[in-house]
C-alpha positions in Angstrom: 38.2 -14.2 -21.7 35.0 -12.4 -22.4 33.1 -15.1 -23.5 34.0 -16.8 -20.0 32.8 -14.1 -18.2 29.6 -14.2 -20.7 28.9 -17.6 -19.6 29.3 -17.2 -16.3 27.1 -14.7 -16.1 24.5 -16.2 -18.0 24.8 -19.2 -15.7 24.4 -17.7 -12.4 21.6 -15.1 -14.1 19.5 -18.4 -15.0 18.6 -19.7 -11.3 17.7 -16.2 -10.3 15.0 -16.0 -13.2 13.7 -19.0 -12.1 13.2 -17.9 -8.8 11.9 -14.4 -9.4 9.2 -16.4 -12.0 8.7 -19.0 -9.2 8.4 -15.8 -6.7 5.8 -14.1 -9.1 3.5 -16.9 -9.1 3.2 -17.8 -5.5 2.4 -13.6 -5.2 -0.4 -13.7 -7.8 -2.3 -16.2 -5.4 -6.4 -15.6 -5.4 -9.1 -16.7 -3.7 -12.3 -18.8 -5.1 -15.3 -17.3 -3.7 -17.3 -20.2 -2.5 -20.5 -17.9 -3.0 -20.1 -16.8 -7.0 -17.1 -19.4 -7.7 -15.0 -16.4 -9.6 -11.6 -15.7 -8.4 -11.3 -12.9 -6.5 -7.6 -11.3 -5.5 -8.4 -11.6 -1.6 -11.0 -12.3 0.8 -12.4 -9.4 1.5 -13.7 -9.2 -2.1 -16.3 -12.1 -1.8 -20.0 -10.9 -0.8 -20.3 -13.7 1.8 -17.4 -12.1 3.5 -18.0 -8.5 2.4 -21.3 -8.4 4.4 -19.7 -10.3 7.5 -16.8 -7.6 7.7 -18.4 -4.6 7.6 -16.0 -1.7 8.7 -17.0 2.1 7.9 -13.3 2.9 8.9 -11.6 1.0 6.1 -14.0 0.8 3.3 -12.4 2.3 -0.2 -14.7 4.4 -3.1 -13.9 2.5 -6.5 -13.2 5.6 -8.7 -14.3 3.7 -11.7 -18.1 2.5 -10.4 -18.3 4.3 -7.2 -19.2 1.8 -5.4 -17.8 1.8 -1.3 -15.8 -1.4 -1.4 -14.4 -4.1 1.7 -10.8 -3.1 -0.1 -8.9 -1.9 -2.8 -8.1 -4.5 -4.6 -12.0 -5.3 -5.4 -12.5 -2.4 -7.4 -11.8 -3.2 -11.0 -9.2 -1.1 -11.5 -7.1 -2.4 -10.1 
């Protein structure tokens, strides 16, 4: 009996691993800046868009070079 509930577990775990790996992936999507050519985590991170979108309001201070960054996700922190 416990072996049957073993496998049934293991068989109904297996689908949802795919699909949180699956899920992961599509999540971790970047951007190619056509500018440099590096990959970049969004937009806002490439210096052809950086200068277009200019906003005082939502810049963010990198706390590692202290530069005023588009976003937080340029900084390399994070």
């Amino acid at each position: 009996m416990n072996r049957r509930k073993w496998l049934w577990t293991a068989l109904l775990a297996a689908p949802l691993a795919v699909a949180g790996v699956i899920y992961g992936n599509s999540q971790s999507a970047s951007y190619i800046c056509p500018l440099t050519g590096e990959e970049l985590p969004c937009p806002k991170c490439c210096p052809l868009n950086a200068s277009q979108e200019q906003d005082q309001a939502q810049s963010f201070i990198c706390p590692i070079t202290g530069e005023e960054l588009p976003c937080e996700k340029c900084c390399p922190l994070n």
